[in-house]
C-alpha positions as CSV (number, residue, x, y, z in Angstrom):
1,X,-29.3,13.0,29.5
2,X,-26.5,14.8,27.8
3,X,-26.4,14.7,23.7
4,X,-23.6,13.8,21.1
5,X,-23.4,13.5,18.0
6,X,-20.2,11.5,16.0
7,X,-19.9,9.5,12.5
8,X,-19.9,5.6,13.2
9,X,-19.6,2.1,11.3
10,X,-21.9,-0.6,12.9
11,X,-19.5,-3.4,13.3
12,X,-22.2,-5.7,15.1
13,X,-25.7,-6.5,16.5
14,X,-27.4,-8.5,18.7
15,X,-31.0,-8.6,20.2
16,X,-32.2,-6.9,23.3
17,X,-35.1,-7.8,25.2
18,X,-38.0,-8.0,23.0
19,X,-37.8,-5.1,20.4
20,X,-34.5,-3.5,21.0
21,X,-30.8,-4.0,20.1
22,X,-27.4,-3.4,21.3
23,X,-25.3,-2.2,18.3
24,X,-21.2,-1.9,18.4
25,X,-20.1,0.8,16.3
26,X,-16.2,1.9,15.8
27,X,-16.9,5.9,16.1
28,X,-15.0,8.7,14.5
29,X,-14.1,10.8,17.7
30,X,-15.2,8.3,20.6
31,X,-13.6,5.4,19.4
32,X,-15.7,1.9,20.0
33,X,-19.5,2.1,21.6
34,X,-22.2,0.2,22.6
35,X,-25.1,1.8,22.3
36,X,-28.7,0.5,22.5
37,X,-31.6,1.0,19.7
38,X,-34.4,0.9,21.1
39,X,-37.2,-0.7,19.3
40,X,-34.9,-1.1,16.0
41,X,-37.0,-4.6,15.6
42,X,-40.7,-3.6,15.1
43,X,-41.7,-2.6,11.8
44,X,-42.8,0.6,12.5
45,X,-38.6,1.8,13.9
46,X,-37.5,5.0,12.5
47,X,-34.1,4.0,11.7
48,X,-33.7,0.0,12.1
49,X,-32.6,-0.6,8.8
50,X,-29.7,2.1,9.1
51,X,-28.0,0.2,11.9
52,X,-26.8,-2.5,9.7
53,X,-23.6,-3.9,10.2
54,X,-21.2,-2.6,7.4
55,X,-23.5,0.6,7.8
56,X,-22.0,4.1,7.6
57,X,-23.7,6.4,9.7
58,X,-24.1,9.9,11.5
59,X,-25.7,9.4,14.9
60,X,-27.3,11.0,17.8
61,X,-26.5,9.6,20.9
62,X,-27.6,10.1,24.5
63,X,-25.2,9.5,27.0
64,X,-26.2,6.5,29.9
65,X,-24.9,4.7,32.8
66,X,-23.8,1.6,31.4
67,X,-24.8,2.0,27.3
68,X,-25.5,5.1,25.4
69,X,-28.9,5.2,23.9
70,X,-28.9,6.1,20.1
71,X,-31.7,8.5,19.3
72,X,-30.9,9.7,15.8
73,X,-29.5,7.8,12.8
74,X,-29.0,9.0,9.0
75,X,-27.1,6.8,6.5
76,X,-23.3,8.6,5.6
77,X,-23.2,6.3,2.8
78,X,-24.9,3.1,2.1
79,X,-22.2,0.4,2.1
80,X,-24.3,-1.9,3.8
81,X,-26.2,-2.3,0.6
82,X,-23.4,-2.7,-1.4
83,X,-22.2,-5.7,1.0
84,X,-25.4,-7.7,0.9
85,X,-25.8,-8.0,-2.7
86,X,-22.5,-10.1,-3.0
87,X,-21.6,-12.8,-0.8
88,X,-18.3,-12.4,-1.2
89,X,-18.0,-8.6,-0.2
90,X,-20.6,-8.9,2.7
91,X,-17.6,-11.7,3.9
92,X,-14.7,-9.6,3.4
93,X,-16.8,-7.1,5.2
94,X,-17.5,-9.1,8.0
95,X,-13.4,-9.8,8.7
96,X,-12.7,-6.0,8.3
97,X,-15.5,-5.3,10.8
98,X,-14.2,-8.4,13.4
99,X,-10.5,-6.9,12.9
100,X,-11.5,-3.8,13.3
101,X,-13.2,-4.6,16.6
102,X,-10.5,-6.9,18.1
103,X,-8.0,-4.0,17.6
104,X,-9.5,-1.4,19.3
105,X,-9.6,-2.7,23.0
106,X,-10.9,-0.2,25.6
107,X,-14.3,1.2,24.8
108,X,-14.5,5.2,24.0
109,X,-11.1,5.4,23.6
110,X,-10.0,7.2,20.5
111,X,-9.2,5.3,17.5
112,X,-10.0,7.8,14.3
113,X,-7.1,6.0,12.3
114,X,-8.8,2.9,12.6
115,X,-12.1,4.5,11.9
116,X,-10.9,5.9,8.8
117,X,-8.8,3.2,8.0
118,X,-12.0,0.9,7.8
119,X,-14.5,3.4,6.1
120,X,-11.6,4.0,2.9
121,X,-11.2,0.4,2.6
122,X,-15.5,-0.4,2.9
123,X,-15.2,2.1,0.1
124,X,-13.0,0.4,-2.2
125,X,-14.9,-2.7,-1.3
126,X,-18.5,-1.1,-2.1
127,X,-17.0,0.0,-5.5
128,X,-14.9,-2.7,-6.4
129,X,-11.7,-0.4,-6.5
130,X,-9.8,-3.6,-6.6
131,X,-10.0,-7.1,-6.2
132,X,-11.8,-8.0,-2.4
133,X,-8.6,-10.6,-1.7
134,X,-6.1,-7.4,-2.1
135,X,-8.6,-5.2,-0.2
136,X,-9.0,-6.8,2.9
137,X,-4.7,-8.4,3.2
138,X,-4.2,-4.3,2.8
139,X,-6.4,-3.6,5.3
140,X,-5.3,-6.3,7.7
141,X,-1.7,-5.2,7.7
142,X,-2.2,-1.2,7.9
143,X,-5.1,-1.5,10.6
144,X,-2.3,-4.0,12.5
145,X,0.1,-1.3,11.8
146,X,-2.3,1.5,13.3
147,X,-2.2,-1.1,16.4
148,X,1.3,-1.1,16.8
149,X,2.1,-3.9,15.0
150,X,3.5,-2.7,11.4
151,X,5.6,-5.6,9.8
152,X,8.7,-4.6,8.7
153,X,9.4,-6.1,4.8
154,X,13.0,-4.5,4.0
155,X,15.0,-4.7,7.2
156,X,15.8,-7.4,9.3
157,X,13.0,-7.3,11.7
158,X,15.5,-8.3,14.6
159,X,19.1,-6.6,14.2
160,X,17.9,-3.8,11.1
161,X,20.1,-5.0,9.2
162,X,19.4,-3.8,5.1
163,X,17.2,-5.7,3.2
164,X,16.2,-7.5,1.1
165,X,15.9,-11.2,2.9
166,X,14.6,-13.9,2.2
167,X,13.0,-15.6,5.3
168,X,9.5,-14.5,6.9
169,X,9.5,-14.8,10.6
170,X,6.0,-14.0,12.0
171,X,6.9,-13.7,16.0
172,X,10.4,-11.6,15.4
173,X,7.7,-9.1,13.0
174,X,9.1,-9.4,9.2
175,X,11.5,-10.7,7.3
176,X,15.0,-11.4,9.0
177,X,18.6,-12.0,7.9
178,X,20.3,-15.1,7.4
179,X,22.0,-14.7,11.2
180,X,18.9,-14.0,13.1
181,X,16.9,-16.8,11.3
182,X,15.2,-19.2,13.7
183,X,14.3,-22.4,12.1
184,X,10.9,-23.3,10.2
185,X,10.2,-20.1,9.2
186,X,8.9,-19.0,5.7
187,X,10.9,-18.3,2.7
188,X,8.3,-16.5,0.6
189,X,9.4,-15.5,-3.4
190,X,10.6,-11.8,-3.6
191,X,7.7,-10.8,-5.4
192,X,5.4,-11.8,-2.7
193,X,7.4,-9.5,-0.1
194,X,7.4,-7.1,-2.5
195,X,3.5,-7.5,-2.7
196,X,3.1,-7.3,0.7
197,X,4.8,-4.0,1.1
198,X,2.9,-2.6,-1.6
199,X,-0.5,-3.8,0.0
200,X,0.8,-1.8,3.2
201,X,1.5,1.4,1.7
202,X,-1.2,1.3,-1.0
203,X,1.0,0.7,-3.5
204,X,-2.0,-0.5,-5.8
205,X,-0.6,-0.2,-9.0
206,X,2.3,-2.7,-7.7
207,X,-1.0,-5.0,-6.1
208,X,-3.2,-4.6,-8.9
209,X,-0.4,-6.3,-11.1
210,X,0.5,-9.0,-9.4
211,X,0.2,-12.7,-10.2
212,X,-2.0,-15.2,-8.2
213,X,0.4,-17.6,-6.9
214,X,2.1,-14.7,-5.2
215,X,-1.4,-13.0,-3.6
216,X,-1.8,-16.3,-2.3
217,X,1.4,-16.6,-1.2
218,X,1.1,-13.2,1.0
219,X,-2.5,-14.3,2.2
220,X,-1.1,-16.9,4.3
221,X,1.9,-14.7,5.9
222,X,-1.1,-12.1,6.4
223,X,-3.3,-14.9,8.1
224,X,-0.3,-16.0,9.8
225,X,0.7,-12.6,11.0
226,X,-2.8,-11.8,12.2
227,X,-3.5,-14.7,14.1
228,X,-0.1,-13.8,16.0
229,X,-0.9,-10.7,17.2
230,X,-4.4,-11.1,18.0
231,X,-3.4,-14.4,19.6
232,X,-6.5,-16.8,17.7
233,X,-7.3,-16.3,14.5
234,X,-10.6,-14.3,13.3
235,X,-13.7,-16.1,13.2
236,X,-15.3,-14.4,10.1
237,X,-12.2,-15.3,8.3
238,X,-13.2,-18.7,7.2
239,X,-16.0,-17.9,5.5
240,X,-14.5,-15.5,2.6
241,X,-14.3,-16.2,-0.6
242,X,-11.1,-16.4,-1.9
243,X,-8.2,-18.6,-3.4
244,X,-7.0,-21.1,-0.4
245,X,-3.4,-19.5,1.1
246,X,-0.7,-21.7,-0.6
247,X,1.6,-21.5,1.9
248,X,0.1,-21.7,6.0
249,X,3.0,-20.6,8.0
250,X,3.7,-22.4,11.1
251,X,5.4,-21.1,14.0
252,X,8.9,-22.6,14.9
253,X,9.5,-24.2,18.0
254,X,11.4,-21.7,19.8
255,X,9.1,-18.6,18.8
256,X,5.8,-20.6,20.0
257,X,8.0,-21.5,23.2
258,X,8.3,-17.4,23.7
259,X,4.7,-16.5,22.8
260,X,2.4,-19.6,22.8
261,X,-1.1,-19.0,20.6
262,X,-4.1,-19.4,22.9
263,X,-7.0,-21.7,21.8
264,X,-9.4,-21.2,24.9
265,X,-11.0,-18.2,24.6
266,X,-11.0,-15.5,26.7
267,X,-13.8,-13.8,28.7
268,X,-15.0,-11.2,26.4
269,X,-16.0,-14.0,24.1
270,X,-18.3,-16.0,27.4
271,X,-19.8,-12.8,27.1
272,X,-20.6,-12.4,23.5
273,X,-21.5,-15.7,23.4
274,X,-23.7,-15.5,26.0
275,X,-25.7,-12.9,23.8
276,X,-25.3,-15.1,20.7
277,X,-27.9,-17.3,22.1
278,X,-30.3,-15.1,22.1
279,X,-30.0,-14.2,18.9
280,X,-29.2,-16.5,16.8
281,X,-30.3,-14.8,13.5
282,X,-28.5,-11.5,13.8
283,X,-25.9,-10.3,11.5
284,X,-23.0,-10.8,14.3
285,X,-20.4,-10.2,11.8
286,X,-17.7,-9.7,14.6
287,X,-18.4,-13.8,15.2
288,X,-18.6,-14.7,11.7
289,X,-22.0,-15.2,11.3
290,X,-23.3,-14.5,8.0
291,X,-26.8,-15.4,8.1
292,X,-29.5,-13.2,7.5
């Protein structure tokens, strides 16, 4: 079988047959894989503890039918470790890595901004560059933006008319003037916008400074924004440790007429969850699941 060899993140893991596992991984030139380990569960594996989610790693792979088969894996940088010392990174983590695999959709199909956009903010996580809250909104808003979806926080979202505004309109993509204003939007304090457009050009010394009634103002428009676009919100999201969003945005009537958010799921999840069961004690941090 042919050989490659790329630079990967393990988003996720779940169990294969009795000693193996399939492992995601968000590549740097081959975009997202699915590879399988083989016998990564016994004791005795080579390289089992290297294919950790939240693991930065260089890999041999050999190409297959279906799923490549990794035969080679040395740690980049051990991030993984970093993670599971601290709840409360390992659960930001786990909502980068989920993110991270939502928004790259078709399988080897390029993605190296989002690959690098996810190692650089594991990175600040790992060494506690700033504070985890600020981390992950940043890196939920630039790895939307990498997808297509950049808010705008100046301009009206709609017309383009000049900044700044005052109302938050997560369907129209930003803030929007006083005439394209659809009713029961959000009206967020200018420091929170101005937050917000710091945390998605890495403004940090603007982030760094800010106050928390406004970081938790912009955590709900993020989780608001987010849950838009990816049309559910993610499931790891729950579970991180941070100050409760004081403001949860909800869509007005007209916008959810336009673009109603789906509850069911859809039928990549029958099929992750049809692995879950068989593996119930993996760390599947693209479902949330936090266990060890």
């Amino acid at each position: 079988m042919p050989l490659y060899v790329d630079e990967a993140v393990v988003l996720r893991t779940h169990k294969l047959g009795e000693a193996d596992r399939i492992i995601t991984l968000l590549t740097r030139h081959h975009g997202r894989v699915r590879a399988v380990a083989k016998g990564v569960r016994r004791t005795t594996s080579r390289f089992g503890a290297r294919l950790e989610p939240c693991s930065y790693v260089e890999l041999q792979l050999a190409v297959g039918r279906s799923l490549d088969v990794i035969t080679q894996a040395e740690i980049r940088r051990p991030y993984a470790e970093a993670m599971y010392a601290d709840y409360g990174r390992y659960t930001t983590a786990a909502a980068m890595l989920e993110t991270a695999e939502r928004l790259t959709v078709e399988e080897r199909e390029p993605a190296t901004q989002h690959f690098l956009l996810l190692v650089a903010a594991l990175r600040s996580l790992a060494e506690g560059a700033h504070d985890p809250s600020l981390i992950l909104d940043s890196y939920l808003l630039r790895s939307l933006a990498v997808a297509g979806y950049a808010p705008s926080f100046d301009a009206c979202a709609r017309c383009g008319t000049g900044g700044p505004h005052r109302a938050f309109a997560v369907a129209a993509g930003g803030m929007i003037c006083a005439d394209c204003r659809p009713a029961g939007v959000a009206m967020p304090a200018p420091e929170t916008v101005g937050l917000l457009a710091a945390l998605l050009t890495g403004e940090w010394e603007v982030a760094d400074t800010s106050m928390d009634r406004h970081r938790r103002e912009a955590t709900g428009l993020v989780s608001a924004y987010l849950q838009w676009h990816l049309e559910r919100g993610l499931r790891s999201l729950p579970h991180v440790e941070r100050f409760e969003p004081e403001i949860r945005v909800r869509v007005s009537e007209d916008e959810h007429h336009d673009h109603e958010l789906h509850d069911h799921e859809h039928h990549d999840d029958e099929h992750e969850e049809h692995h879950e069961r068989h593996d119930g004690a993996s760390h599947d941090t693209g479902r949330g699941v936090i266990s060890r």
